[in-house]
C-alpha positions, -999 to 999 in steps of 0.1 A, spaced: 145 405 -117 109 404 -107 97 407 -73 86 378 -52 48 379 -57 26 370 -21 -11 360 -13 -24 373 14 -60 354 24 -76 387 38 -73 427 40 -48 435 67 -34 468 83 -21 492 60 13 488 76 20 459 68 5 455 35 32 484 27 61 466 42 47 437 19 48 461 -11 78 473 -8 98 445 -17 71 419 -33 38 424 -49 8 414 -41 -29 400 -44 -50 397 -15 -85 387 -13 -100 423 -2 -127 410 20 -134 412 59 -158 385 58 -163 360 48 -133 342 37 -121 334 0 -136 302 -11 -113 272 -9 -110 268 -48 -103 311 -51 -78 304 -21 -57 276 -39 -56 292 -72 -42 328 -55 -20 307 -39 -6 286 -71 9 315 -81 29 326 -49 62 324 -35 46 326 1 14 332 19 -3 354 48 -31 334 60 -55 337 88 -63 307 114 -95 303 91 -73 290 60 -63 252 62 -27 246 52 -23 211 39 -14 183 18 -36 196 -7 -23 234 -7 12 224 -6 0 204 -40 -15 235 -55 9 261 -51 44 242 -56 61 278 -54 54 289 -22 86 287 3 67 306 36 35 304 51 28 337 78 2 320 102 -15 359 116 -20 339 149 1 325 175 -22 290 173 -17 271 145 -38 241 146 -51 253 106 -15 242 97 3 204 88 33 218 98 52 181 91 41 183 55 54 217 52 83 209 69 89 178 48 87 200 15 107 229 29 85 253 33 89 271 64 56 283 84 60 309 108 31 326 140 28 354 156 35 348 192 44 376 225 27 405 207 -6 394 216 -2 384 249 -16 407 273 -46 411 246 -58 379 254 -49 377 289 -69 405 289 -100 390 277 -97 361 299 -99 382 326 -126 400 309 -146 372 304 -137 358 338 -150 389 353 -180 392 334 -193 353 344 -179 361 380 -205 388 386 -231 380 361 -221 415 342 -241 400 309 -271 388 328 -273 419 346 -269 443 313 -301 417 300 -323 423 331 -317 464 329 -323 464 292 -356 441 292 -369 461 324 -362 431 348 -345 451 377 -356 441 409 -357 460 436 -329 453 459 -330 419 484 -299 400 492 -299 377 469 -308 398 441 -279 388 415 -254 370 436 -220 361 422 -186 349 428 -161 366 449 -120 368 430 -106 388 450 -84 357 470 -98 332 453 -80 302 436 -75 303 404 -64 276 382 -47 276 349 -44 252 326 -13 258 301 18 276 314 31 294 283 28 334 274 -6 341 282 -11 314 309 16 334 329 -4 367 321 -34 354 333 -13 347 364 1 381 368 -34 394 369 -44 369 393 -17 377 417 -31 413 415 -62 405 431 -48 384 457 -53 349 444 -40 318 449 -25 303 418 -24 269 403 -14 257 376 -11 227 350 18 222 318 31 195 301 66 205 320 69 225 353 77 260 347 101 269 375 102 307 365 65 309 370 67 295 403 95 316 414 83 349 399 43 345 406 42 320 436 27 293 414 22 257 419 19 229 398 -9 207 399 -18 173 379 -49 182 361 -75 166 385 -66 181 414 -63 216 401 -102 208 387 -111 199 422 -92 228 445 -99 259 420 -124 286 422 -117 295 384 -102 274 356 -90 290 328 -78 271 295 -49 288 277 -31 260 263 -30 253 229 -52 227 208 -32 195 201 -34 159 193 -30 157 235 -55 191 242 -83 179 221 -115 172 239 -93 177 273 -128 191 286 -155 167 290 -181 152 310 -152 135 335 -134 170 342 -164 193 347 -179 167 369 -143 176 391 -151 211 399 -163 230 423 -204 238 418 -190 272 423 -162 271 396 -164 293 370 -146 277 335 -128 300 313 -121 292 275 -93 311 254 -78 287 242 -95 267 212 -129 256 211 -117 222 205 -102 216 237 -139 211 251 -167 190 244 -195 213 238 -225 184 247 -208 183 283 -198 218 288 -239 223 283 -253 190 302 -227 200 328 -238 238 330 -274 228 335 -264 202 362 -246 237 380 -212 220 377 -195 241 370 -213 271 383 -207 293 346 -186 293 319 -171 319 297 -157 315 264 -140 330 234 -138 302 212 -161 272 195 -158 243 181 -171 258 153 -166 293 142 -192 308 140 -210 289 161 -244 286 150 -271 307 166 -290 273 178 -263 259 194 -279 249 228 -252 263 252 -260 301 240 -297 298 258 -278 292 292 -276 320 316 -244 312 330 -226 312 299 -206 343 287 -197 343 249 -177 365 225 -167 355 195 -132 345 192 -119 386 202 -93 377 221 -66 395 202 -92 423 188 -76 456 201 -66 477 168 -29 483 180 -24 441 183 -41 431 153 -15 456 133 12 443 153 8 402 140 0 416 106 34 436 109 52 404 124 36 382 97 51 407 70 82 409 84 85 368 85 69 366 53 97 395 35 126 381 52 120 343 36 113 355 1 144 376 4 172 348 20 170 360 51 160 337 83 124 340 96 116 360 130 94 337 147 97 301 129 72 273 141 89 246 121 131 260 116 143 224 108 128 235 75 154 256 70 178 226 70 150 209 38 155 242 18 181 248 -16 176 284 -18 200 305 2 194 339 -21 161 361 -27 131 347 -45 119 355 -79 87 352 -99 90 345 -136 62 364 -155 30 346 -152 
């Protein structure tokens, strides 16, 4: 019997691409940058019983059309706003993410990034390295005290909460904003929920870690910056379309809020012109927030690991969409006929 045969949309850790081999083969497109080409992408993927994809790859009606075999999509991210997971749920296919492994990666650079907009670390570095270092006068460089501040945060899931633990670390007050009141974070962090305009108005940092959704979309625009603080700092890790990019800038010039910080565009990459990189209170990086070598192997392992136990019967690890499961008339392991 032939093994299952998987695409996989970009060169990952060795680890996992020998997990992957040692029950399946393979073809992957062997390229950091930049991504296979939609038509290369479809036809790898016409010929496989599942798929590791990157957030870059759009998973839809179209792809479910061209690669009739494939029972499992491994989403290498824990967002999955490239993926129409009803049409793959109303197929059968099952489409799994990578969530808790990079949590306190991107909590990380949201406090990073936080940090860095805080104190104007980027300006500064920009001023040393083009010989602009005045001499010292006090108000050479001022920036924005965290240490008990109040810090807002706006989604209340994995990294949301390790934003918070941070936050309590240096003494802050923290807010936050969910679709449901989260109890435990309240209890275990000292936590309170705010509706969405008053946490704008009372905090001293905001910081987006909820996911992009029909509902998140666009959550960011002219109204809500216009609520905070001219001291605020705004903190994106989130998706870049949960903020309107024209305000975030017309709002950053206006000094409301004070900076902004973000890992994420609407567009990746953002283009070199796009206006809001001029600013000096904006921070950028570009979309690192899970970029630590050990984190990146560990969603490439988890992505294997769902992606091997589907084409082999066995029940996903971390499922996005497990009513799938119940659309599905395979129960034993996958195998490719000889293309």
């Amino acid at each position: 019997m032939a093994k299952p045969h998987v695409f996989i949309s970009r060169r990952i850790p060795q680890p996992a691409l020998d997990l992957i081999a040692s029950t399946c083969t393979y073809s992957m497109w062997d390229h950091l940058s930049p991504p296979a080409p939609r038509e290369v992408f479809l036809s790898e993927a016409a010929r496989a019983d599942g798929v590791l994809v990157m957030p870059s790859e759009r998973i839809d009606a179209e792809f479910l059309d061209a690669a009739p075999r494939c029972r499992i999509v491994a989403n290498m991210a824990v967002g999955y706003d490239n993926i129409d997971v009803a049409a793959l749920t109303q197929r059968g296919v099952i489409a799994t993410n990578t969530p808790d492994v990079l949590t306190e990666t991107t909590a990380d650079i949201a406090w990073a990034l936080l940090m860095a907009a805080a104190r104007r670390v980027v300006e500064g570095h920009k001023a040393v390295q083009a010989g602009r270092w005045e001499p010292w006068h006090p108000f050479y460089m001022l920036g924005q005290d965290v240490f008990g501040a109040t810090i807002g945060i706006v989604g209340a899931g994995r990294i949301g909460t390790a934003v918070a633990r941070r936050a309590r670390a240096f003494h802050m007050r923290v807010l936050y904003h969910n679709r449901r009141r989260s109890p435990q974070l309240e209890v275990a962090l000292d936590a309170t929920y705010r509706e969405l305009d008053d946490l704008l108005r009372e905090s001293d940092f905001v910081v987006m870690t909820a996911p992009l959704t029909a509902e998140t979309r666009g959550l960011f625009g002219a109204r809500e910056f216009a609520l905070m603080k001219d001291t605020a700092v705004f903190v994106n890790v989130s998706r870049g379309g949960v903020v309107n990019e024209k305000a975030l800038y017309e709002a950053l010039k206006a000094g409301r809020p004070w900076a902004a910080a973000l890992d994420v565009f609407e567009v990746e990459p953002t283009p070199p012109d796009n206006p809001l990189l001029q600013l000096p209170n904006l921070v950028a990086t570009p979309h690192i927030g899970s970029a630590t070598l050990r984190t990146r192997t560990a969603m490439a392992m988890l992505a294997a690991r769902n992606l091997v136990s589907v084409l082999h019967g066995e029940p996903p690890l971390t499922p996005i969409n497990p009513e799938a499961l119940r659309h599905t008339t395979w129960t034993a392991p996958l195998s490719s006929k000889e293309d």
